[in-house]
DOGUSE-295530 format. One record per residue (C-alpha): residue in three letters; x, y, z. Coordinates in steps of 0.05 Angstrom, whole numbers, padded with zeros to 5 digits, always signed. Each point is the difference from the previous one (the first is absolute). Layout:
ALAXYZ...
***
This chain:
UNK-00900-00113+00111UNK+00038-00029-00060UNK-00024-00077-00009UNK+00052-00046-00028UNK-00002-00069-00030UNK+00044-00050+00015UNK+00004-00037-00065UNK-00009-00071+00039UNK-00044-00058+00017UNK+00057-00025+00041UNK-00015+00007+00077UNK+00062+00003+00032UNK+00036+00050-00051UNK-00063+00039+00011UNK+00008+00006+00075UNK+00062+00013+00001UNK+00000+00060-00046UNK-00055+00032+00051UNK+00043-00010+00048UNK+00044+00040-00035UNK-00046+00055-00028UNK-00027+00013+00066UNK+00034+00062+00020UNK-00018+00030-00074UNK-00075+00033-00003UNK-00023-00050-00053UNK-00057-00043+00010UNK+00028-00076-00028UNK-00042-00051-00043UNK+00026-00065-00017UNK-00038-00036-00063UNK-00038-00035+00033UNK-00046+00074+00001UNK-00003-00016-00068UNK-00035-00067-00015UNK-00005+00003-00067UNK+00074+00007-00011UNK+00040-00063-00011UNK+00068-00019-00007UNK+00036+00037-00046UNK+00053-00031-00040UNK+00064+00020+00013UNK+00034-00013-00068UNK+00061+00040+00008UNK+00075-00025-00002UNK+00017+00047+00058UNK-00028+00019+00072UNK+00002+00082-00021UNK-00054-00023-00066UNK-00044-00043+00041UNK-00012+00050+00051UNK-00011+00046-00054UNK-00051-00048-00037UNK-00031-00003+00065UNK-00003+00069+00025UNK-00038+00019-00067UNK-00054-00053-00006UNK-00025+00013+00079UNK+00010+00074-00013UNK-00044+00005-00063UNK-00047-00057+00024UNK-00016+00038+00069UNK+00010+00073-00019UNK+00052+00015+00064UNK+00069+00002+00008UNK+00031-00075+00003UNK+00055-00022+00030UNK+00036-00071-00029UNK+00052-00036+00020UNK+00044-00049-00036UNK+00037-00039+00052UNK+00048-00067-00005UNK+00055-00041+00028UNK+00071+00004-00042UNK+00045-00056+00017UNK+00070+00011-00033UNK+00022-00074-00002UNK-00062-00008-00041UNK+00022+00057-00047UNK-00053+00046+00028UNK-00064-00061+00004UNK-00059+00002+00020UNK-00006+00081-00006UNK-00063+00014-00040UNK-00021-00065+00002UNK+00002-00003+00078UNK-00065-00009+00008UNK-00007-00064-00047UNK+00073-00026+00008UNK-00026-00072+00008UNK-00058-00007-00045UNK-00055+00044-00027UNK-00048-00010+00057UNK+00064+00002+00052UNK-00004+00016+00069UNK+00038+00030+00050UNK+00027-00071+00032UNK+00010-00029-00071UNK+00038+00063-00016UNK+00045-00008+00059UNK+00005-00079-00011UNK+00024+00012-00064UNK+00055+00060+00016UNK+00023-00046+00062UNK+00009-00060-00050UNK+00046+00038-00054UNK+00052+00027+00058UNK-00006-00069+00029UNK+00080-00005-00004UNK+00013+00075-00018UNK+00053+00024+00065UNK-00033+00064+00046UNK+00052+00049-00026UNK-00036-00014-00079UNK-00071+00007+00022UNK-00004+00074-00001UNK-00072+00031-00021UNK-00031+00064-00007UNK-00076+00004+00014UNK-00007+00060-00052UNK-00062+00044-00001UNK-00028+00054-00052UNK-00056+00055+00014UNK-00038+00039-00056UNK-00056+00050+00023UNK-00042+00021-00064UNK-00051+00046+00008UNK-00060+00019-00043UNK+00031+00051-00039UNK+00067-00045-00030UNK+00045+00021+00049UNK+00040-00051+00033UNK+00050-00010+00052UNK+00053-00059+00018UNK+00057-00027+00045UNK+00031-00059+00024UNK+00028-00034+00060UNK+00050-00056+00013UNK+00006-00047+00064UNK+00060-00040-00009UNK+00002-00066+00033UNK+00011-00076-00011UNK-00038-00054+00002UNK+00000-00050+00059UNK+00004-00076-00009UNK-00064-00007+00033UNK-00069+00039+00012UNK+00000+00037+00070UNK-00054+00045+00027UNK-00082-00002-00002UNK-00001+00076-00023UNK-00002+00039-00068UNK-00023-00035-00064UNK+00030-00026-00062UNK+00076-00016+00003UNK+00013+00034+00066UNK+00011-00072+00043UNK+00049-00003-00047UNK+00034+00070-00006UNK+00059+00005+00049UNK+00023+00081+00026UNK+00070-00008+00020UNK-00007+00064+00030UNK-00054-00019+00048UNK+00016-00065+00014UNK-00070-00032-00029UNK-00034-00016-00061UNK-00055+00054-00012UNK-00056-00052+00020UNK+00029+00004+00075UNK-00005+00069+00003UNK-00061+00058+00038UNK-00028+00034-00064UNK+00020+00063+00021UNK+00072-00025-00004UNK-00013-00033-00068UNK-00030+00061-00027UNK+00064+00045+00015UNK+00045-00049-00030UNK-00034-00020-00059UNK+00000+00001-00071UNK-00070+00017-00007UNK+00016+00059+00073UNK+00060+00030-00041UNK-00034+00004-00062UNK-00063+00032+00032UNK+00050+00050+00028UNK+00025+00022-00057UNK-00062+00003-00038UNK-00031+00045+00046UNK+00066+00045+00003UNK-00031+00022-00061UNK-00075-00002+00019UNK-00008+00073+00010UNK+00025+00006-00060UNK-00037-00035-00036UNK-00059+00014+00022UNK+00021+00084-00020UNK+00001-00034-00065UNK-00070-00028+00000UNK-00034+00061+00032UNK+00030+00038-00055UNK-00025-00037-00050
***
């Protein structure tokens, strides 16, 4: 069986791509198989080169295929903030509720119909031989006025789905999963998977 690595320390985003993968004969490892790997820094200007730069460090540190994801929230009112800086939107050591504290503060007096968002998520698989593989997913929503739901992680208390009636931290996980930015983007990476992994065989 074909062993993957997640290129992530971060729990939730770990779990959730299992969940996903589970139909696929991989076997799934998360970093934290990997002790002596740290953070790596993602010093791209885009989500497509950080989840390159991270695809490639956990692929030649470990010797296996590695998966990476780049993922952020895009809020057009803020001309596309915090994207790659989600994950540090408030401060260098920021965390999820100071993240959210912050976003809720700048659309303090901004009307619903001009807090649209996009939670926006890019997947690179590299394996051991250079080859790589990539796609990305879009969940359009907007962001509420205040945080609702206990679920999810990171700005989803704060992520409304028009659609579904919910911000994504109110939804199951199997319901988040086939809406998502990080589910679509999964999707269509493995799409190609067979693919791709023709291409590494081969080489």
């Amino acid at each position: 069986m074909q062993t993957l690595v997640l290129a992530s320390h971060n729990k939730g985003k770990v779990a959730e791509l299992k969940a996903l993968l589970e139909s696929f004969p991989v076997r799934v490892q998360g970093l934290d198989a990997y002790p002596g790997i740290g953070e790596i820094p993602e010093t791209g200007e885009t989500f497509e080169e950080n989840a390159a730069i991270k695809a490639e460090a956990v692929c030649r540190l470990t010797g296996r295929i590695a998966l990476a994801d780049d993922s952020g929230l895009a809020v057009d009112f803020l001309g596309g903030a915090p994207g790659v800086y989600s994950a540090r939107y408030s401060d260098p050591g920021a965390t999820p509720e100071r993240n959210n504290e912050k976003l809720l503060r700048e659309l303090s007096d901004v009307p619903r119909d001009k807090r649209t968002a996009r939670f926006i998520c890019v997947m690179t698989a590299q394996a051991p031989c250079g080859e790589t593989l990539t796609a990305r997913g879009e969940w359009p929503g907007v962001i509420a006025e205040t945080l609702q739901g206990q679920g999810g992680f990171g700005y989803d208390p704060v992520f409304f789905d028009p659609e579904a009636g919910m911000t994504a931290a109110q939804m199951e996980p199997a319901f988040k999963n086939q809406r998502s930015h990080r589910g679509l983007a999964l999707r269509a990476l493995l799409e190609g998977w067979k693919e791709f992994l023709d291409r590494v065989r081969a080489d």
